[in-house]
C-alpha positions, 0 to 999 in steps of 0.5 A: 674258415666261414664256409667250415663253420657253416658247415659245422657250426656246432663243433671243430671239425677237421676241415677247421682244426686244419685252418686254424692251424695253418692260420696261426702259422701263417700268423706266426711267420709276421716279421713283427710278432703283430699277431703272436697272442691270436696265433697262439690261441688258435694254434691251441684251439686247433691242437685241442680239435686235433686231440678230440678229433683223433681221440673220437676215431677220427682221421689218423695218428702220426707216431713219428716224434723227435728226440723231445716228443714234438713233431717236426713240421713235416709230421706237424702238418700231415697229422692235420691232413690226415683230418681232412679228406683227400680232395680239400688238401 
């Protein structure tokens, strides 16, 4: 996350929206719910990133949506993949 924003210190990029989200699952997963307010709020910083990021042309769009209008995990995770080049997945 240092190296990214270093990179790009004025905005969220992809590299970042990706990091943030991974972070906040990673976060989510702790047995004891210790960091749920921080993965909450990046997992917010990362959607908003995702929403700017693809709404500016950037990266591309995943349309498969369940029943409710959510993405599974699988489709969650390629969305944001989709915003980084090849060689940082």
């Amino acid at each position: 996350m240092a190296i990214a924003q270093l990179r790009s210190p004025n905005r969220d990029d992809g590299v970042m929206a990706r990091i943030m989200w991974k972070t906040s699952k990673v976060m989510e997963d702790d047995t004891y719910g210790t960091y749920a307010k921080q993965a909450e709020e990046l997992r917010i910083r990362a959607e908003v990133a995702q929403k700017v990021l693809t709404g500016s042309g950037e990266g591309g769009v995943i349309i498969a949506i369940d029943e409710k209008g959510n993405l599974d995990a699988g489709e969650e995770e390629d969305s944001y993949d989709a915003l980084v080049p090849a060689y940082f997945r």
